[in-house]
C-alpha positions as CSV (number, residue, x, y, z in Angstrom):
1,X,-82.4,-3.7,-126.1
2,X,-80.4,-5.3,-123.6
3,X,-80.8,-4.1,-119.9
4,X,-77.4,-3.4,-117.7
5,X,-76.8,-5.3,-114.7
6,X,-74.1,-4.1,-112.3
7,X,-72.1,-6.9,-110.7
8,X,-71.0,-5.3,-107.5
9,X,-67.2,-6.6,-107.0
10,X,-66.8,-5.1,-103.5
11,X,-69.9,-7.2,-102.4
12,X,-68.2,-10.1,-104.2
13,X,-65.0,-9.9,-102.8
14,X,-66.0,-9.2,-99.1
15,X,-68.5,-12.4,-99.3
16,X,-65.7,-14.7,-100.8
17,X,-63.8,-13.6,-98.0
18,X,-66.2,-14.4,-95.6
19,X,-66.3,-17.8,-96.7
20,X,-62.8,-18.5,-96.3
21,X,-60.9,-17.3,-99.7
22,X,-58.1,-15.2,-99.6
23,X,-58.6,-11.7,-100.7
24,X,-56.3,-12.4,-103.6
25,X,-58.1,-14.9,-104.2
26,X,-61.3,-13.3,-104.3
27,X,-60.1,-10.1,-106.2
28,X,-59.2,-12.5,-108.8
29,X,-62.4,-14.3,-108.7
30,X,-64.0,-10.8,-108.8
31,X,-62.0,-9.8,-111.7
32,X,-62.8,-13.0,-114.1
33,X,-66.4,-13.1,-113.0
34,X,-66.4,-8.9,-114.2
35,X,-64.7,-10.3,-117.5
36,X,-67.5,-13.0,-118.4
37,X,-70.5,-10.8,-117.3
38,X,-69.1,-8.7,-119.6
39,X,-68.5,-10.8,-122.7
40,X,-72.3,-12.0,-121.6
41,X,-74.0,-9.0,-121.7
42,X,-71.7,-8.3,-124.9
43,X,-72.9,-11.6,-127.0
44,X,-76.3,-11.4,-125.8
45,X,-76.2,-7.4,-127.5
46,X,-74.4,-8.6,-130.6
47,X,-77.4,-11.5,-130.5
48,X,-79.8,-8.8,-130.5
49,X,-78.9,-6.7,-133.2
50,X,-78.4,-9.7,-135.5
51,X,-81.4,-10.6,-135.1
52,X,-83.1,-7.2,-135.3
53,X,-81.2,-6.3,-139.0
54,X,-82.1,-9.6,-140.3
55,X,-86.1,-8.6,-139.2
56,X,-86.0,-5.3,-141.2
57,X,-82.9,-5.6,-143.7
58,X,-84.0,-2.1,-145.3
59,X,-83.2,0.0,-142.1
């Protein structure tokens, strides 16, 4: 089982701000960053339920 990790966007944006982006910018950078974490955590699920039905193919 796959364990969630929260990606904190407001932290995110008010850092990337800090360091000189734009908060556009950074929003978008926030909102692509959310996107892959999420296909991530997504693939590395699917990964492990592949791999768990091909263990015990019965069930």
């Amino acid at each position: 089982m796959t364990e969630a990790i929260v990606f904190d966007t407001r932290r995110f944006i008010r850092r990337m701000t800090e360091a000189g982006f734009t908060e556009r910018q950074a929003e978008a950078l926030a909102e692509m960053y959310a996107a892959l974490h999420k296909a991530k955590l997504a693939a590395e699920a699917d990964k492990s339920w592949r791999s768990e039905s091909t263990a015990n193919p019965g069930g």
